[in-house]
N, C-alpha and C positions, 0 to 999 in steps of 0.2 A: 372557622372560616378558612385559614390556612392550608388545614385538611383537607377541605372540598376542593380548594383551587388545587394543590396537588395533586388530587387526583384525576381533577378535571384536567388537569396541563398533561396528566399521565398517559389516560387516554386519548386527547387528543396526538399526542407524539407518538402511541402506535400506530395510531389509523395512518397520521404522517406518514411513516419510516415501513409501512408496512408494500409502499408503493414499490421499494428498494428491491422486494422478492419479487414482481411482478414479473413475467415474463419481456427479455431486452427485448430492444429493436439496435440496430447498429450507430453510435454514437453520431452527432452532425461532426460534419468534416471538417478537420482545423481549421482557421484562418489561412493559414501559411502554405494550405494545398490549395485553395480556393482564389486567394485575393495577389490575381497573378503568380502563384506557385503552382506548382505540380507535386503529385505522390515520388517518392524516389522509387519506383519500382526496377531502375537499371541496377540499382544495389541489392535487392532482393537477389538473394540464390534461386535459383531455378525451381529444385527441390521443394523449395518452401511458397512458390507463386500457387495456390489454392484457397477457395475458400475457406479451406478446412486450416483449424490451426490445434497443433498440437502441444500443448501446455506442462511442462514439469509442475507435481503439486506436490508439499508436502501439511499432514493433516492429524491434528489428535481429534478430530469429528469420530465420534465410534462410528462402522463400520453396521447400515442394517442390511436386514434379511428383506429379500421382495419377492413377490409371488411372482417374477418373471427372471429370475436369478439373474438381474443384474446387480451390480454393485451400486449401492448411492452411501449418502453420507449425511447424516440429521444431526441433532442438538443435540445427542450425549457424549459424553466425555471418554476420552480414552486416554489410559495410561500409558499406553505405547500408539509410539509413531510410526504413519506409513507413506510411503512416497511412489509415486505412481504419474503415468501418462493419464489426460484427459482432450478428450478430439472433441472440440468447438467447433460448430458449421456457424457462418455468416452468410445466412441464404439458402431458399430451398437450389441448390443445383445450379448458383449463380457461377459463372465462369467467374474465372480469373481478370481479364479485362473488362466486365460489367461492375467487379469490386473495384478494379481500378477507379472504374468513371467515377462512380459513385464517391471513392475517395478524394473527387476534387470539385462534389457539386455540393453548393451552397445551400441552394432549397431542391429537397426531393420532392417527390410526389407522395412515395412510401419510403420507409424504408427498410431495409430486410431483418425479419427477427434472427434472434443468435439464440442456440440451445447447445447443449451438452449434449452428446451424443455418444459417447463412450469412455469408462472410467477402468481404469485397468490397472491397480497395484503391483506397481513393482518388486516391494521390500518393505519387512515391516521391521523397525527398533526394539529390542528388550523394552518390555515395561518399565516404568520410571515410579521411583526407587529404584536401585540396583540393590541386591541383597550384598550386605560388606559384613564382615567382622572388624574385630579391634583386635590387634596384637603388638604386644608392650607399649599402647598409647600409638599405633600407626593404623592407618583404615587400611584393611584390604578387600577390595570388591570379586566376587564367585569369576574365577577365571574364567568359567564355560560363560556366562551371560558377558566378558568382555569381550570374547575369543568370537562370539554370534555376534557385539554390538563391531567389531572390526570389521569383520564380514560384509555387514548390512554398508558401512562408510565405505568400505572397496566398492560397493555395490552402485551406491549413489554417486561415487565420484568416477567410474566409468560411464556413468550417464550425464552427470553433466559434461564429461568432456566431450563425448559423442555429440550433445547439442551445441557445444560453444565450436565444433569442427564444422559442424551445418551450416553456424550461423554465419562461422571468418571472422566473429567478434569475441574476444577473452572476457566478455563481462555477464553478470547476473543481475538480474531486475526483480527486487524480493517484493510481493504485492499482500499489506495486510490487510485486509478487509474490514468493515464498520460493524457496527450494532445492527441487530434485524437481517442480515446479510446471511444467505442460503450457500452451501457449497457450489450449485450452480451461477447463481445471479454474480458472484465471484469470480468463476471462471470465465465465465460470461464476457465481465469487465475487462480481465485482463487481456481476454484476446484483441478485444478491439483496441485496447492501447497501445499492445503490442505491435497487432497490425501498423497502427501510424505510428509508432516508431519507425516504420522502415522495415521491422522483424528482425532487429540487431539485436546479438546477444541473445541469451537466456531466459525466458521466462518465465517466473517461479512463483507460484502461488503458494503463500502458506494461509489454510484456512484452519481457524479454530472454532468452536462452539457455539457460534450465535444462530440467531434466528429463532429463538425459540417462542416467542409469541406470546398473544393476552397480555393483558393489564400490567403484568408485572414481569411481563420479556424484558424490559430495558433492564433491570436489576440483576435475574437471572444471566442476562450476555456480563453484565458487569463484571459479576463471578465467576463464569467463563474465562474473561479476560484475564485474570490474575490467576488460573488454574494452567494457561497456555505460554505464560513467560517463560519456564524454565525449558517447555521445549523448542521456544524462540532462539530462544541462548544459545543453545547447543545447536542447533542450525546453520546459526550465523559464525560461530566460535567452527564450523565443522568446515563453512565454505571459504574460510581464513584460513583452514590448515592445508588448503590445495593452493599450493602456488603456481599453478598455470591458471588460476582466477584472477584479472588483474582488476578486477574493478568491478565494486560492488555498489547497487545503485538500492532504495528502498524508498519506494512509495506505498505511504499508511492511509487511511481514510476514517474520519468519526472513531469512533472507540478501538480503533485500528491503532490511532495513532496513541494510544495511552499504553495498548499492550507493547507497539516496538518501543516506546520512549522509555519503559520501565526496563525492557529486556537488555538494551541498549545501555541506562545507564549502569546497569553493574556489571555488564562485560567491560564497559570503560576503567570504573574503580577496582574492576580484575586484575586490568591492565596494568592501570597504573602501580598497583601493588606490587605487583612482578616489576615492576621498573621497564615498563617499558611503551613505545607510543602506541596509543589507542588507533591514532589513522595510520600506522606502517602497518599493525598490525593486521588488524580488518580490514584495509583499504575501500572502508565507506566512503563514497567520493559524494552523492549526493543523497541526503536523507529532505522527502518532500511529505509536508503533513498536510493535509486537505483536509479543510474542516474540519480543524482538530475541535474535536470534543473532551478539551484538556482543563481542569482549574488554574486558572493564572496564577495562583496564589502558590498553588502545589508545584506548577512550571516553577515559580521562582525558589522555592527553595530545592528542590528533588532536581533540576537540571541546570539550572544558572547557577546555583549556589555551587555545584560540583562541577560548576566549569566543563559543561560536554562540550556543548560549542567547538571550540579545535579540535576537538577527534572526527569529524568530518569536513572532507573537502569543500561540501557550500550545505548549508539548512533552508529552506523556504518552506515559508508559513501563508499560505493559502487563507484569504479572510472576507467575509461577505457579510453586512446587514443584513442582507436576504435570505440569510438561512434560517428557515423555521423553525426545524427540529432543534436548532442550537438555541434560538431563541428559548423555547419552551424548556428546554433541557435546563439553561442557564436560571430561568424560574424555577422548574422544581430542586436544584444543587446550591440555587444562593451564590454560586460562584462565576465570576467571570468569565468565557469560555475565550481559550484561546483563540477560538474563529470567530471570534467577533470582538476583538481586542481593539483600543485604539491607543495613540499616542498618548489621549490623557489619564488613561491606566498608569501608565508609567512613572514609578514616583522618583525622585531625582539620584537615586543609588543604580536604577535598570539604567536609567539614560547616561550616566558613566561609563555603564557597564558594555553597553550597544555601542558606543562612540568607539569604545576599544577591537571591539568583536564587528569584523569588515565583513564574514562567511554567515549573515544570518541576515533575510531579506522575509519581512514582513509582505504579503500585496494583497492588496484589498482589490478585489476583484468590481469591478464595476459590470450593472447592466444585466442582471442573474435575474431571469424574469418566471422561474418554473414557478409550477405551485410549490412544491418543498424549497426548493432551492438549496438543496444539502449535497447532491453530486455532481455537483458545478464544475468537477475536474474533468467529470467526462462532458455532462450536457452542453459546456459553455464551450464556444472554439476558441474564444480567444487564452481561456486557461488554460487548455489542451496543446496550443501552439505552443504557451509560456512553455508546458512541460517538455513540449518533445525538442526545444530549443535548448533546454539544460540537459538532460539526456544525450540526447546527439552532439553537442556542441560543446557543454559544459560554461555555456555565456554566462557573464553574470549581467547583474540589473542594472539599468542603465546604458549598455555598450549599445552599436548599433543594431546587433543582431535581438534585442530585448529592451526596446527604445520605451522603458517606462516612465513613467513620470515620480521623480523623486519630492516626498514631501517634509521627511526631516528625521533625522538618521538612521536607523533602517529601515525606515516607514516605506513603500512604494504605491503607486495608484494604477490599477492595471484598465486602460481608459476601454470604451464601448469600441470595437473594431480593429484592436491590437492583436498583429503589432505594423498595423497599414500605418500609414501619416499619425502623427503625433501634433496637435496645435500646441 
């Protein structure tokens, strides 16, 4: 009986999550541009006032062949990493101030799809392994594969600093993508985030291996996921060793957030090894999980237990009833899922633990009416505001500029129409 309902939950969660690749349309408009706000577009650099949004990506998605020699990127796995430009249209041929409007209208009529439109490889990594010897008990790695993997890090750190001079902002915005999630619907995402950012800063897509589909995609991305941490690591570890980076921001999504969480915690216990701090070092200022598709059980010991918490500037955990996929997920895994966590999960050691740890803010998102209800960071405005308020501003919860409602200690309630009047 077990059996059948699992794979009854199975299928149903892809047909769910299968909506994820479907061709975008442009996210609704925050709150915060709409409910008496305007878009910042006087901040916008000139350069960058287009439709068109030009996206840093980096990817171990193998690399296919297509009968019209463009580049794309599917569900096999690559050993080596490659990093490249991707141009995102919002709109067939929509001017610059019809995105505008658009950016501050509540209810459209339509709204404009978003597609990929060119994919262009900048530089590609030595494959991973690096071949090493041993000599008298010391490693030493093929000096030509370090001598190329040097090369490639010169390569990519004249590119993001060319885009953090574009943008007038010293920061990077790392976007990891969910389960069932395509290179494009990806790219996709981050541009319109991006966009209501303001277009500050850096935007960096790192996509890995999902999307692969049928009955048994969710398990295959699973594997995936744990196949793409170690070139997470070195990413993050690469974009800490340019110190004209001042500030590094990471937004995870669904099985997104298990590959940064994992990647994350053992560049921490890196750290700390070498003695030294995990936030001077990385300067991850805010790490945001959206519908984490996390074991609370596994949360508690694999990231509480090792005390990540203070290695970044604020944490917020994104959480909805409404999510379906999580629902069903949480059925077929038996475990808790972090996005759908509540206060009486917590048994009286986490709620010690929370009292102590001020940088970690739960928000249960109210009012998530999709059918899935699993990309509420984009579909919902009033999430989207939350975000681009910690983002831009770095507010925390509670202040005025993030007027949530507090339910008992890191707990927050993120009410229907926020962040307008609060009763």
């Amino acid at each position: 009986m077990m059996k059948t309902l699992n794979l009854a939950g199975l299928s149903l969660l892809t047909l769910l999550l299968v909506g994820c690749s479907s061709a975008p349309t442009l996210m609704p408009a925050p709150n915060i541009y709409t409910d008496g706000g305007s878009y910042p577009e006087a901040n916008v650099p000139a350069d960058l006032k287009s439709n068109k949004v030009d996206l840093l990506y980096v990817t171990d998605r193998k690399p296919e062949a297509t009968d019209n020699n463009t580049l794309e990127y599917g569900t096999g796995r690559s050993a080596s990493v490659g990093f490249g430009s991707a141009i995102v249209e919002i709109g067939n041929n929509l001017s610059w101030q019809e995105l505008v409007e658009m950016s501050e209208t509540s209810s459209r009529s339509t709204s404009p799809a978003i597609k990929v439109t060119s994919r262009t490889e900048l530089g590609r990594f030595p494959p991973t392994p690096h071949p090493f010897q041993m000599d008298d008990g010391v490693i030493k790695e093929d000096p030509d594969v370090i001598a190329e993997y040097d090369k490639m890090v010169a390569q990519f750190r004249q590119e993001i600093d060319r885009r953090m001079a574009q943008s007038g902002v010293n920061e990077v915005h790392i976007f990891v993508h969910g389960f069932s999630n395509t290179f494009d619907w990806s790219a996709a995402s981050l541009a319109e985030l991006w966009h209501f950012f303001g277009r500050i800063g850096v935007p960096l897509l790192y996509s890995w291996p999902a999307a692969h589909g049928g009955l048994f995609g969710y398990f295959a991305d699973r594997e995936s996921g744990e196949f793409t941490i170690y070139h997470l690591k070195n990413l993050i570890r690469m974009l800490a060793s340019f110190p004209e980076v001042e500030r590094i921001n990471i937004l995870a999504h669904s099985r997104g957030t298990d590959v940064a969480a994992t990647a994350l915690r053992e560049l921490i216990i890196e750290a700390r090894a070498a003695g030294k701090s995990p936030y001077e070092l990385y300067r991850i200022e805010n790490l945001i999980l959206a519908a984490p598709d996390l074991d609370f059980d596994i949360v508690r010991q694999r990231l509480i237990a090792e005390k990540v918490g203070p290695a970044f500037g604020q944490i917020t955990v994104y959480t909805t009833d409404s999510d379906k996929a999580l629902s069903i997920s949480q059925t077929l895994m038996s475990g808790v899922r972090l996005g759908r966590i509540h206060t009486t999960d917590l048994g009286e050691q986490e709620q010690m633990i929370f009292k102590a740890i001020k940088n970690v803010a739960f928000i249960d998102v109210d009012g998530v009416h999709s059918f899935i209800g699993h990309a509420y960071y984009l579909g919902n405005p009033a999430t989207s505001s939350d975000i681009i308020r910690i983002i831009n501003g770095g507010y925390k919860p509670g202040s005025q500029e993030r007027p949530l409602i507090h339910r008992i200690l890191n707990f927050w309630e993120m009410p229907v129409g926020y962040p307008g009047s609060v009763d």
